[in-house]
C-alpha positions in Angstrom: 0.0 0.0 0.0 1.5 3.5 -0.9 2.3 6.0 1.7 0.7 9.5 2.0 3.5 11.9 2.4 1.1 14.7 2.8 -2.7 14.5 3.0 -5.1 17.7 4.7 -9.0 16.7 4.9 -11.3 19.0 5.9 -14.7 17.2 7.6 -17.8 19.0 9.0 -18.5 18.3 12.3 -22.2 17.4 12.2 -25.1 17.7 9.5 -27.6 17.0 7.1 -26.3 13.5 5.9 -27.1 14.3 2.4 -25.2 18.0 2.7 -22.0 19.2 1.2 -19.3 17.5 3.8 -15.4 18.4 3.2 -12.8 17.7 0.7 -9.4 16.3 0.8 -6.0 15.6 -0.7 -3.6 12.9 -0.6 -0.2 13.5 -2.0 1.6 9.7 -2.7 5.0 9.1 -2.9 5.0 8.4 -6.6 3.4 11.9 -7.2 0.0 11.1 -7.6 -2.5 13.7 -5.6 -5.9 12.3 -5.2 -8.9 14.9 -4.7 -12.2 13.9 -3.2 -15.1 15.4 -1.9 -17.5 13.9 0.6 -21.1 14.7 1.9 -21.4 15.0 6.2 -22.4 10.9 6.1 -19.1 10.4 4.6 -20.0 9.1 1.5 -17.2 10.4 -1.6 -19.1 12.8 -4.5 -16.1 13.1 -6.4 -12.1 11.6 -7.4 -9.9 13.1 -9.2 -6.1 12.6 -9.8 -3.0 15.1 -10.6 0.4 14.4 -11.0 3.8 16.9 -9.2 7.0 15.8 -10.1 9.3 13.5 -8.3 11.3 16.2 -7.2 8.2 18.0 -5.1 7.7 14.8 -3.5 11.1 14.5 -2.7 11.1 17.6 -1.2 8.5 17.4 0.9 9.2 13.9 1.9 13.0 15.4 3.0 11.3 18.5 5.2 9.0 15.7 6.8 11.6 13.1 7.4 14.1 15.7 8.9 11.4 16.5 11.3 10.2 12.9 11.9 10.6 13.1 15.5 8.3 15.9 15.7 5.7 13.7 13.9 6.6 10.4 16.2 5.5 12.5 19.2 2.3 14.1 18.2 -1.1 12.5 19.2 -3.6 11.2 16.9 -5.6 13.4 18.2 -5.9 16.8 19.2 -8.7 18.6 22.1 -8.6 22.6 22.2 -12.6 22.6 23.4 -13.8 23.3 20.5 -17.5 21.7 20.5 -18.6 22.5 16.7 -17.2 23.4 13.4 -15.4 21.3 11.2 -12.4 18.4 11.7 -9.2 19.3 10.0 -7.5 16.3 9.8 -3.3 15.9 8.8 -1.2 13.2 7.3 2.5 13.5 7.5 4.5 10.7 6.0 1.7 8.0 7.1 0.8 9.5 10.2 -2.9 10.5 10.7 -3.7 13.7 13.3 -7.4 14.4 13.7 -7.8 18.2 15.6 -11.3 20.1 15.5 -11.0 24.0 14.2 -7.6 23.5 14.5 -5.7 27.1 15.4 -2.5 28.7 16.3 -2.3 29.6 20.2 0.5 32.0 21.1 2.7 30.6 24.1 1.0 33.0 26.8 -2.7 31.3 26.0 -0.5 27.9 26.3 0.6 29.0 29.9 -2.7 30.5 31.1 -4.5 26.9 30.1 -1.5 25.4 32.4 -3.0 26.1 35.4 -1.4 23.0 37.2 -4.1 20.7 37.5 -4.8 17.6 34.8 -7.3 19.0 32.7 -5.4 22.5 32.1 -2.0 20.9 31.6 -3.4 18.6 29.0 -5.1 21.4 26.9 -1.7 23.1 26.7 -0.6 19.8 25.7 -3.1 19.7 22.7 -2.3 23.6 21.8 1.3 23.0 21.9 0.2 19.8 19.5 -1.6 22.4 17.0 0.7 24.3 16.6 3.5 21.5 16.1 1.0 20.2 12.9 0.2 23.9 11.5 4.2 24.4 11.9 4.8 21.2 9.9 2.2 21.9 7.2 3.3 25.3 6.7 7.1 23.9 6.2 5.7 21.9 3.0 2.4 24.3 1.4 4.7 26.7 0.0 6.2 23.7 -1.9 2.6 23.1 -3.6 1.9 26.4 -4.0 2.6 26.2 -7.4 0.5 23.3 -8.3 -3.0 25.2 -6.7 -2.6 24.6 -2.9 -3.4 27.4 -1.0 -3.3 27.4 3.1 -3.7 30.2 5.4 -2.4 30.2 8.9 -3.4 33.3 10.9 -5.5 34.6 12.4 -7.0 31.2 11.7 -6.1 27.8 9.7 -7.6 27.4 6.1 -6.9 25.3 3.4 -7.7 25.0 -0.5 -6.8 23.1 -3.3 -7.1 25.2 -6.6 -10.9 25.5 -6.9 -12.1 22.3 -5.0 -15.4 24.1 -3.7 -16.3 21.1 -1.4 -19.7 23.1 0.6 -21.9 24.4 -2.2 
């Protein structure tokens, strides 16, 4: 089975079954990107394929692998509280990371959550976790730039893939 070097879906949290429901993108290590969309019960609308070159791959397989200990210590999962909105869930040479309205937290909201007891000190766990995944992300989308990706990581986290309207 081939490995996602890269992959970025973005799922909605709850819904109409039959509604619009998130897109993604899987970049392989043979080059191929595969493109779906999905409705809220899951179910794929649309698949499509494009092709980078060998050397993109290669890149971002290199940024990823030279920060593989990074990846090795993030959860599968992240929990900043959120209650609503929509999954945005990360692959990173295999590894899946499922967060929910995933953002960036400067370091004083990390220490203010740290309040000592369990519950604080593991939500500054899962913020320091975000932004670990947005840092590794943003290390590669500039490298698919080119090719129609387009993420945005202040004051929140968005992501597009030239065009791919996935909620109308």
């Amino acid at each position: 089975m081939a490995i996602v070097v890269l992959g970025y879906r973005s799922a909605g949290c709850f819904g109409w079954a039959e509604a619009p429901g998130g897109w993604s993108f899987a970049l392989y290590q043979k080059g191929t990107v595969r493109f779906k969309t999905y409705l809220m019960n899951g179910t794929v609308t649309s698949s499509n394929k494009a092709f980078v070159p060998s050397s993109v791959v290669d890149k971002i397989y290199h940024e990823l692998q030279s920060k593989s200990d990074i990846i090795e210590k993030l959860p599968s999962d992240t929990n900043n509280r959120s209650c609503d909105g929509s999954y945005d869930i990360f692959t990173f040479l295999g590894k899946k990371i499922t967060s929910l309205n995933i953002s960036r937290y400067p370091e004083e909201t990390i220490q203010e959550a740290e309040t000592g007891d369990p519950i604080g000190a593991e939500l500054a766990a899962s913020l320091r976790s975000e932004n670990a995944i947005l840092d590794l992300f943003e290390s590669v989308a500039p490298i698919l730039s080119p090719y129609g990706l387009r993420a945005k990581f202040a004051p929140s986290f968005s992501c597009e893939w030239g065009g791919i309207d996935c909620w109308s």
